[in-house]
C-alpha positions in Angstrom: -35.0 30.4 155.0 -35.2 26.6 156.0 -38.2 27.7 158.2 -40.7 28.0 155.1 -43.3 25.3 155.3 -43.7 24.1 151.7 -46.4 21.3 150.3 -45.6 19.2 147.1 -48.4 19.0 144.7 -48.2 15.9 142.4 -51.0 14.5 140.2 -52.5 11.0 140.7 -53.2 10.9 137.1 -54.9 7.0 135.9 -52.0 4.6 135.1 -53.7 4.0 131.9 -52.1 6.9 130.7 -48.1 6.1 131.2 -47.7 6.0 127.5 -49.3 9.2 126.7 -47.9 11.4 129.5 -45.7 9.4 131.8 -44.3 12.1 134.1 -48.3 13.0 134.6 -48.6 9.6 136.1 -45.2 9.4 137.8 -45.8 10.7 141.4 -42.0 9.6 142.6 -40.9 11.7 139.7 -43.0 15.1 140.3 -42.1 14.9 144.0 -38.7 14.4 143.4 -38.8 17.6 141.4 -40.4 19.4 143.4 -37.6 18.7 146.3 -34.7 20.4 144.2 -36.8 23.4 143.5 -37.2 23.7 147.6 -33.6 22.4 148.3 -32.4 24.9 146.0 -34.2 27.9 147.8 -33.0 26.6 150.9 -36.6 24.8 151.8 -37.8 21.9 152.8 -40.9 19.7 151.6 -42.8 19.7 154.9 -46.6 17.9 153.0 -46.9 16.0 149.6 -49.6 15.6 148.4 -51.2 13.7 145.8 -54.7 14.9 144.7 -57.0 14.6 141.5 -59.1 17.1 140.2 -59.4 18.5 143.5 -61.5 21.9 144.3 -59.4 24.4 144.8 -60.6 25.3 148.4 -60.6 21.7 149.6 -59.7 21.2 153.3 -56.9 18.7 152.2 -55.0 21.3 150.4 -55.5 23.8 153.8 -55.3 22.1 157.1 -52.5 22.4 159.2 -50.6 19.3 160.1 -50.8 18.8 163.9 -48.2 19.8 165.4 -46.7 22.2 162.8 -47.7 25.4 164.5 -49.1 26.9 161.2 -50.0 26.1 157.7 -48.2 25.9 154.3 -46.7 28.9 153.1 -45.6 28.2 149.6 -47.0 25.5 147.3 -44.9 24.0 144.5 -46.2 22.2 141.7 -43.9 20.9 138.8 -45.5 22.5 136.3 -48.6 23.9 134.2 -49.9 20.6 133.6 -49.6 18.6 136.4 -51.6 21.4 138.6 -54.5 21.4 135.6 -54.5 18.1 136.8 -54.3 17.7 140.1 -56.9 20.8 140.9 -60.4 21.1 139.4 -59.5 24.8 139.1 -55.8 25.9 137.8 -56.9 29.3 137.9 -59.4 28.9 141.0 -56.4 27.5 142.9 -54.0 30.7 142.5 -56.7 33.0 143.2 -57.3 30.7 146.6 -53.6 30.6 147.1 -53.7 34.8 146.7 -56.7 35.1 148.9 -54.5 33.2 152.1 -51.5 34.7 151.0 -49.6 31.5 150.0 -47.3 31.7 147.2 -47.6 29.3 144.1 -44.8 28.1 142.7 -44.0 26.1 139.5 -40.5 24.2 139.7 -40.0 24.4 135.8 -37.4 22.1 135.7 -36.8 19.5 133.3 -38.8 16.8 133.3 -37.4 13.3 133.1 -36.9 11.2 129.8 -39.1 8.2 129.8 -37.4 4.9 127.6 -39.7 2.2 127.3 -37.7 0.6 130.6 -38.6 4.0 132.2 -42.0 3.1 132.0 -42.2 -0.6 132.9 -40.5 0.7 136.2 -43.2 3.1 137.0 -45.9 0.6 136.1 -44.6 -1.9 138.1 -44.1 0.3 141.2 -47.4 1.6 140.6 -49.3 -1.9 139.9 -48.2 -3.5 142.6 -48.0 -1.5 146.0 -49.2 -4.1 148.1 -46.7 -6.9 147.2 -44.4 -4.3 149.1 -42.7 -3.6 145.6 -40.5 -0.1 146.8 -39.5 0.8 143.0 -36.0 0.2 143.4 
């Protein structure tokens, strides 16, 4: 089982809306999720990715890494509303995903609770990425 190659989809979703949907814009946190759902199958997040209302048959989503030996086999996104986000297509993207015969997943697990410190930690880590700032 450990052998399935699987690709994390999160949404890179403008920082402008933390207050409204802060898991949305929390790309640690949809990752993270979507690394139990594999781990829990036995599978391991070989690709995340991090995309924005990206066509559903974009290359990104499709190439092979380079020395992989074949492509993804199962994509897994949090939820409903982080792949509206991340794809231009929700529904264009699983029929793509049906036409290569890659599964679609959604992890469906509970989604973090967000205090008003919960926030200011993923603004910060977001706002500053190039004063080496790690989130911790």
């Amino acid at each position: 089982m450990g052998d399935v190659r699987v690709a994390a989809i999160a949404s890179l979703t403008p920082l402008e809306e933390l207050d409204g949907d802060p898991f949305l814009v929390d790309t640690r946190s949809q990752h993270a999720m979507c690394a139990r759902w594999a781990a829990g199958r036995g599978y391991v997040v070989t690709r995340q990715l991090r995309v924005y209302g990206l066509p559903p048959d974009h290359r990104a989503l499709w190439e092979e890494d380079e020395g992989d030996g074949g492509g993804v086999e199962v994509f897994v996104v949090p939820n409903d509303r982080v792949l509206a986000r991340a794809l231009a297509s929700a529904g264009g993207f699983a029929a793509e995903c049906e036409r290569r015969g890659v599964r679609l997943e959604f992890a469906g697990l509970e989604e973090p609770a967000y205090t008003s410190g919960g926030k200011a930690s993923v603004h910060r880590r977001l706002s500053m990425p190039t004063a080496g700032y790690d989130g911790c």
